[in-house]
C-alpha positions in Angstrom: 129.2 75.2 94.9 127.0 77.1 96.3 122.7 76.7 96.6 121.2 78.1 93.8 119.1 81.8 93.9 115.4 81.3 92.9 114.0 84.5 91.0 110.3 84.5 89.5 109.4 87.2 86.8 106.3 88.6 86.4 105.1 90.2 83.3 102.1 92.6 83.2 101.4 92.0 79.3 99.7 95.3 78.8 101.5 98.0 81.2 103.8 100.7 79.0 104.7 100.8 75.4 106.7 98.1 75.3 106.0 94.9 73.9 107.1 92.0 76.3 106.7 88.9 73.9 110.1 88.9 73.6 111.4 89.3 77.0 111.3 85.2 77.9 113.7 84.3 75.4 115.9 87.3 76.5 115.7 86.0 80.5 116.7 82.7 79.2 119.6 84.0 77.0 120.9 86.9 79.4 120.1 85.5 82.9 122.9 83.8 84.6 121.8 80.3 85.1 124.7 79.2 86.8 123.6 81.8 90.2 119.5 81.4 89.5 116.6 79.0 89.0 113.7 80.7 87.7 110.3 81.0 86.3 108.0 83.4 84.5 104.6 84.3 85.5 101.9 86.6 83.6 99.3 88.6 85.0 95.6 88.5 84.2 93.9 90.9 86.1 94.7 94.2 88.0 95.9 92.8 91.6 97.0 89.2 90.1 100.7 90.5 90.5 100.1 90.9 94.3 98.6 87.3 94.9 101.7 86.4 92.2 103.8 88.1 94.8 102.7 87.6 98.2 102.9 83.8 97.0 106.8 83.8 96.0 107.9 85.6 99.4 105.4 82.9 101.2 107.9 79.9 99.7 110.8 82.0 100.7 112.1 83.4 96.7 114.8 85.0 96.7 113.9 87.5 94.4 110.5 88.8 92.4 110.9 91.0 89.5 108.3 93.7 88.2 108.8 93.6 84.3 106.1 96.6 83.7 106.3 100.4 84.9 105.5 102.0 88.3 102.4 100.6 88.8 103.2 97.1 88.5 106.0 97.6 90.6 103.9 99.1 93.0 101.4 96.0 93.1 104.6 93.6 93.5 106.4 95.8 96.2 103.4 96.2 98.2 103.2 92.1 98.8 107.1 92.2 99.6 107.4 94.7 101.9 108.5 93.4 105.4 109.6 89.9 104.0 113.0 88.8 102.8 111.9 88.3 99.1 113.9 91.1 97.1 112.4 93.1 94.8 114.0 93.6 90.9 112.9 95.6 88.1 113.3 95.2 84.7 111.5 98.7 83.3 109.0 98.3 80.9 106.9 101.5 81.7 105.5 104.8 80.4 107.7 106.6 82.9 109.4 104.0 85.0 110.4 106.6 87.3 111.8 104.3 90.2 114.0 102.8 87.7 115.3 105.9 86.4 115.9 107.0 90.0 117.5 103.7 91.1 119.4 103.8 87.4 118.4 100.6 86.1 119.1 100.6 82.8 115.7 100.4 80.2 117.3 98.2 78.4 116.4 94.2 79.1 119.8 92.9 78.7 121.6 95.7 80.8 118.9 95.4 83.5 119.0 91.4 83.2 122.9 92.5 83.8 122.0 94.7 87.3 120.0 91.1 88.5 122.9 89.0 87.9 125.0 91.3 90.1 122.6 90.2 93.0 123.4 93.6 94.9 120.5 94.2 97.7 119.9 97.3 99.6 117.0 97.7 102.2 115.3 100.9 101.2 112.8 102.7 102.1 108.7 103.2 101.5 105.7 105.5 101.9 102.1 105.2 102.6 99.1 107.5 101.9 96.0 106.4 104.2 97.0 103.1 104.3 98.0 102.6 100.6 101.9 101.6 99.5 104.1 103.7 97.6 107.7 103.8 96.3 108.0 106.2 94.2 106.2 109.4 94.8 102.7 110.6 95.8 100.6 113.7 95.6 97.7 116.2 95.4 96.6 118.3 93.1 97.3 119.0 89.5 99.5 115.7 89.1 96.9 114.1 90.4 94.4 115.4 88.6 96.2 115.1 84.9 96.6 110.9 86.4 93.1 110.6 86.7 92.3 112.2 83.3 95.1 110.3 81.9 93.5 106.8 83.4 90.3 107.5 82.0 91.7 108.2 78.5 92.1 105.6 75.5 95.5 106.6 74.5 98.9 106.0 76.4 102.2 107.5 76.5 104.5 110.4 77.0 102.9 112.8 73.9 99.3 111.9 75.4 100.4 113.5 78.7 102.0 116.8 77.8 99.1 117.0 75.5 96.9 116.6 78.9 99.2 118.6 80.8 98.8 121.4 78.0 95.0 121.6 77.7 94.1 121.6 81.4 97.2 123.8 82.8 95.8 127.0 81.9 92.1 126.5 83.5 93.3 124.2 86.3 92.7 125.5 90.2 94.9 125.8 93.1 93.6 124.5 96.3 94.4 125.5 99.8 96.3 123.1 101.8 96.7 122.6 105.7 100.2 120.9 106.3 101.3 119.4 109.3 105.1 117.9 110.1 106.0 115.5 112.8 106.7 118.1 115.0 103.3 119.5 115.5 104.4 122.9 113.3 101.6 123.6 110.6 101.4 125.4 107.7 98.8 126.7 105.0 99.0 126.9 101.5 97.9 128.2 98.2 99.5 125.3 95.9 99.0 124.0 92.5 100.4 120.2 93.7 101.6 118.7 96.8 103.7 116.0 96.3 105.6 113.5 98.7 108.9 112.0 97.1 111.0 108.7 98.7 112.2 108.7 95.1 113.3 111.8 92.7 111.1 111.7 89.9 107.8 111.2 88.4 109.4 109.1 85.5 110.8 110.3 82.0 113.5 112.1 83.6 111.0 115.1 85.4 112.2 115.7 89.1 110.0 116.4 91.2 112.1 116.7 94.1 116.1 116.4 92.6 117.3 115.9 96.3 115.4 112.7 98.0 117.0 109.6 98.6 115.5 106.0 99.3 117.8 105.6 102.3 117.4 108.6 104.1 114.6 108.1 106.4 112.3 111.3 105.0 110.0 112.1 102.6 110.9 115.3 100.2 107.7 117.1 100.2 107.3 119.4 97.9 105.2 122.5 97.6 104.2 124.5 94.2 102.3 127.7 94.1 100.1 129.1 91.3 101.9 130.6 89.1 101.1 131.6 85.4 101.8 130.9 81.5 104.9 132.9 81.7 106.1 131.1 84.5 105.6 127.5 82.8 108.9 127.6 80.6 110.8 127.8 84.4 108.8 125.2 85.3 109.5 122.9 83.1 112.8 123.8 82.5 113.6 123.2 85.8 111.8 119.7 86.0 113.2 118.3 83.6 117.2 119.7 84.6 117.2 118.6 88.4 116.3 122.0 89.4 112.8 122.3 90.6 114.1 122.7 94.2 115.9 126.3 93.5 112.9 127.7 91.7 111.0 130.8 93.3 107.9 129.0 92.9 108.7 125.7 95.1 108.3 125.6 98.7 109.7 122.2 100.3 110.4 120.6 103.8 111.5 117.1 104.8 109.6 114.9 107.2 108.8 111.4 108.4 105.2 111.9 107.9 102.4 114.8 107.4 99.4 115.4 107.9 97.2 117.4 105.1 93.7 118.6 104.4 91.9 120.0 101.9 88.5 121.6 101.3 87.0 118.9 99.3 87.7 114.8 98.7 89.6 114.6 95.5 91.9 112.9 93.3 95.7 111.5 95.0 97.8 109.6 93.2 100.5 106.8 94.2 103.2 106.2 91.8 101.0 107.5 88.8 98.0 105.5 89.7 95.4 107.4 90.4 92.4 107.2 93.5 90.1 109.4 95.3 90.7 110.1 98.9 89.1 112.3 100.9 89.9 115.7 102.8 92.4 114.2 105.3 95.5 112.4 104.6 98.3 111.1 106.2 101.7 110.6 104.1 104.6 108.6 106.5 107.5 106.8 105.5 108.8 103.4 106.5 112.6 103.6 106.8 114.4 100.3 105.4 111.2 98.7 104.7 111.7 97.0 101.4 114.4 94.9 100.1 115.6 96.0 96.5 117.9 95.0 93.6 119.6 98.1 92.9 122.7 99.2 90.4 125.9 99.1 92.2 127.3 101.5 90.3 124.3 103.9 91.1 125.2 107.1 93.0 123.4 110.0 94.5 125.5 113.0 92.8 123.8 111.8 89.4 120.9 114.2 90.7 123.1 117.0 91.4 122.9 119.5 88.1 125.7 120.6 86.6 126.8 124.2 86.2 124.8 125.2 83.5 121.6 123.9 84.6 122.4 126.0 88.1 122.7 129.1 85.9 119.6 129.2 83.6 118.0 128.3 86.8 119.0 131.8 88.3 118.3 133.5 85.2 114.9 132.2 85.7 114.3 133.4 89.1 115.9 136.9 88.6 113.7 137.5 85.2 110.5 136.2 87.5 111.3 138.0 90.4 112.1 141.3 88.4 108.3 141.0 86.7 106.9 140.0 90.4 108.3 143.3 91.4 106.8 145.2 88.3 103.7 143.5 88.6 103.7 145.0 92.3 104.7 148.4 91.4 102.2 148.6 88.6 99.4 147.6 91.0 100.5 150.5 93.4 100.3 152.8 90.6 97.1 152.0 89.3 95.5 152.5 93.4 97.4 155.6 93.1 95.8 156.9 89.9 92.6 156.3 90.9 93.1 158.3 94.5 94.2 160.8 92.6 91.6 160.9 90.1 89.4 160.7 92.9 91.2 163.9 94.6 90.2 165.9 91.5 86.6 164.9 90.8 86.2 166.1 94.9 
């Protein structure tokens, strides 16, 4: 018989909605204790899951697993990147968007299920000046609803959108200098900026539908201004796989980037939020971090469907169609007033 597996689980008590008192006595009942040894650890302060970590890869564990959301993950992947201590999940998040992309189940026992399987993949990671990410990262007004959401009192899903909601309307696009691997640079007028290894920001909204943990690039994705009447499209199209079709997204693929901005201001890194200053440097580390993954996971589950392809169109034509009103209204109105200037002469 083979040499047991050692696998340590740490709980952040307080990440998410979900109450984890429960979640021992499901390891012990689900878990299968004829492939693993293993033991439970709890964190006590912001950082504690990194020491937690960094320890468990030093004695050579097989396996650590995040039982929170992103950010806990985040604070356990950063201490295991580069080792050969695997990183599991069992989702216990607001979002948990690296587990929806990697399509562990939400439930304990399913994703309990996914550890026993004992599949490993070496995937990818990114890093903002210096800082780890798995997920996504970005500028701008995701960024800027992270940081308003951090300092708030109240958590979840409904507390966002009503953040999102409030701020959208009044919220500023900055001017951003962008510049790929290859020397080529660009500048632009964008509401957000965001780098993706994985395809979502969590609770099912894609960011960038297309990006893969294995592929060696970042998705970066680029959103212009746009107005109320372009939010529905906007939306819609996050939340159906679609945001890279849409009129008002701009998006390139690249190992790493350069960017500045006008002004030091909020980033964020799988949701949690920092202030950085005008120039940043987004790269991604191919193969860097071993994961637990679903074996039965596939990359066509982003793909939309048929439908979502077509309302998508409809979108764009309807937005294009009032772009080129909008356009041909303003060259009426300059050609009013030449005229009424013509008459008073």
């Amino acid at each position: 018989m083979s040499e047991k597996k050692s696998v340590t689980f740490i709980l952040n008590p307080i990440s998410g909605q979900i109450k984890k008192a429960g979640i021992p006595a499901q390891i012990d009942k689900y878990l299968d204790h004829n492939v693993f040894d293993h033991c439970v650890c709890y964190t006590d302060y912001a950082g504690h899951a990194t020491q937690i970590a960094a320890e468990e890869a030093e004695k050579g564990t097989n396996v650590v697993v995040a039982v929170g959301g992103d950010g806990t993950i985040n604070e356990i992947g950063r201490a295991l990147v580069h080792t050969q201590t695997a990183l599991g999940i069992i989702p216990c998040g607001s979002g948990n968007g690296l587990a929806r992309h990697l399509d562990i189940p939400l439930n304990v026992r399913k994703a309990l299920h996914i550890i026993n399987q004992y599949d490993v993949c070496d995937l990818d990671y990114g890093i903002i000046n210096g800082q780890p990410f798995f997920c996504t990262c970005g500028m701008g007004f995701d960024a800027f609803i992270s940081m308003k959401f951090a300092e708030g009192n109240k958590r979840g899903p409904i507390k966002y959108i009503e953040y999102i909601l409030k701020e959208g309307l009044t919220y500023q696009p900055e001017t951003y200098r962008i510049e790929d691997e290859e020397g080529n640079i660009e500048e632009h007028k964008a509401y957000l900026v965001s780098c993706a290894n994985a395809s979502q920001y969590g609770n099912n909204a894609y960011i960038a539908p297309q990006a893969s943990m294995a592929d060696g690039l970042l998705d970066v994705i680029i959103m212009e201004p746009f107005d109320i009447f372009d939010a529905p499209q906007v939306s819609f199209d996050m939340m159906n796989k679609t945001l890279d079709k849409s009129s008002k997204i701009k998006t390139m693929r690249s190992r790493n980037i350069k960017v500045h901005r006008a002004h030091p201001g909020p980033v964020h890194y799988d949701g949690d939020p920092v202030i950085m200053g005008e120039d940043l440097e987004i790269s991604l580390v191919e193969k860097g971090i071993k994961i637990l993954v679903n074996p039965d996971e596939t990359e066509h589950k982003h793909e939309p469907n048929a439908l979502q392809n077509a309302v998508c169109e409809l979108f764009n034509t309807i937005n294009n169609a009032r772009t080129d009103m909008n356009r041909q209204g303003r060259k009426m109105r300059v050609l009013n007033r030449k005229v009424m200037r013509i008459i008073k002469k």
